[in-house]
C-alpha positions in Angstrom: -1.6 7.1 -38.4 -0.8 3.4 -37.7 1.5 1.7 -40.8 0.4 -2.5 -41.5 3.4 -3.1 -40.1 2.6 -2.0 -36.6 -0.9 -3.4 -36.8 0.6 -6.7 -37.7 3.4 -6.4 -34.9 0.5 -5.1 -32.1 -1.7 -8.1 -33.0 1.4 -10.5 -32.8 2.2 -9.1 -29.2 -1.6 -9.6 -28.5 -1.7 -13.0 -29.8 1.5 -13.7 -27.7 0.3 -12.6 -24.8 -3.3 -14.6 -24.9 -1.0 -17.4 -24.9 -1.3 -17.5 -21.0 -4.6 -19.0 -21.7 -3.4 -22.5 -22.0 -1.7 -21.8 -18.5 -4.6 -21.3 -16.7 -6.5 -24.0 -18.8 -3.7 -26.7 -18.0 -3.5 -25.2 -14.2 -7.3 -25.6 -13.7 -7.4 -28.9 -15.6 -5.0 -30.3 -13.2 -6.4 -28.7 -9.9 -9.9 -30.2 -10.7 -8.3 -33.5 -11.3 -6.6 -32.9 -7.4 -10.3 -31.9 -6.3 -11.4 -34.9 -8.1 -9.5 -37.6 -6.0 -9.7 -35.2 -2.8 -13.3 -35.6 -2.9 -12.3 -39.7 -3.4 -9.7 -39.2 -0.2 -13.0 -37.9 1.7 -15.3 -40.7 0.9 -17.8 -41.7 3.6 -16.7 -45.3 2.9 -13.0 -44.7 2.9 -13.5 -42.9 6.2 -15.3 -45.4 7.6 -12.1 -47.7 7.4 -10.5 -45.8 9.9 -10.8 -47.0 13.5 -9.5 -44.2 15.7 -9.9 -40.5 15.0 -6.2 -40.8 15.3 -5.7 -42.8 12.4 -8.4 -40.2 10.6 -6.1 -37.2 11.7 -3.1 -38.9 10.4 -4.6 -39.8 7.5 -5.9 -36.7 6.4 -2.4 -34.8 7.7 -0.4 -36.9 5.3 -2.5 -37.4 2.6 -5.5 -34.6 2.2 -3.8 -31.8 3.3 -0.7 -32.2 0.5 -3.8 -32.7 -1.8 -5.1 -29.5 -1.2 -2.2 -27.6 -0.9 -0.9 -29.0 -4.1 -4.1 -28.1 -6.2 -3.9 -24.3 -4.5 -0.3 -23.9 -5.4 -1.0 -24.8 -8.9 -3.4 -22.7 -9.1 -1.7 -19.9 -7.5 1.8 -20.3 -9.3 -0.4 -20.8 -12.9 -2.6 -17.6 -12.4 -0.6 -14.9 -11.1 1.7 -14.6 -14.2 -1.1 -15.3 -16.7 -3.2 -13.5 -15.8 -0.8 -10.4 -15.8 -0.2 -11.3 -19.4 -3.9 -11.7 -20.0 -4.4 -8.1 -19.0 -1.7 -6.5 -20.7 -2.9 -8.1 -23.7 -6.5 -6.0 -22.8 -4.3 -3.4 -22.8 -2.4 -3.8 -26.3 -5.9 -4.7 -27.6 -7.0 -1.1 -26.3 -4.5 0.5 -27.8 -4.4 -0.8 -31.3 -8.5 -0.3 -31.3 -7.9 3.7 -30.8 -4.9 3.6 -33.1 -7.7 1.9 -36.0 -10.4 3.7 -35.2 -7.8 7.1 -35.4 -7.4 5.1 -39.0 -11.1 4.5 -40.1 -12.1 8.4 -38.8 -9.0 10.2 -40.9 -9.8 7.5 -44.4 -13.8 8.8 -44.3 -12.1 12.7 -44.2 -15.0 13.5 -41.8 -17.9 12.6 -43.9 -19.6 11.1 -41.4 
């Protein structure tokens, strides 16, 4: 049998635990924005300017490449911890369900 009391604390652990939602949401909010003014770094126009492929490799040494790499690690550094909480909130989810449904099958005594 599962008391309230352990219902409420499993669904408090759960609802801690989804909190790693707004991680990923803020972590892909600011990577788009990065891919937004990467795809502005990589304009035809602003290419254009350049005169030498020199100046281009330069260019997108010190400037696009730090782009990219900052909207991977964001990514990467927001993800990998969320997403573990993420799934062991699946998992405490899970195992309250059984733990209820043990509940609703022992309250009907069988009957159905």
């Amino acid at each position: 049998m599962i008391s309230f009391h352990e219902m409420l604390d499993g669904i408090q652990r759960i609802s801690e635990l989804l909190k790693a939602t707004e991680d990923v949401k803020e972590a892909v909010e600011r990577s788009t924005a990065a891919l937004v003014d990467l795809r502005t770094m990589l304009d035809a126009d602003r290419l254009s300017q350049f005169e030498s492929t020199d100046e281009l490799t330069d260019y997108i040494q010190r400037v696009v490449l730090p782009q990219l790499t900052g909207a991977q690690d964001t990514l990467e550094s927001a993800s990998s911890s969320s997403f573990k909480r993420l799934n062991m909130a699946t998992e405490q989810a899970n195992k309250l369900m059984v733990r209820l449904q043990m509940l609703d099958e022992s309250s009907l005594g069988g009957l159905f």
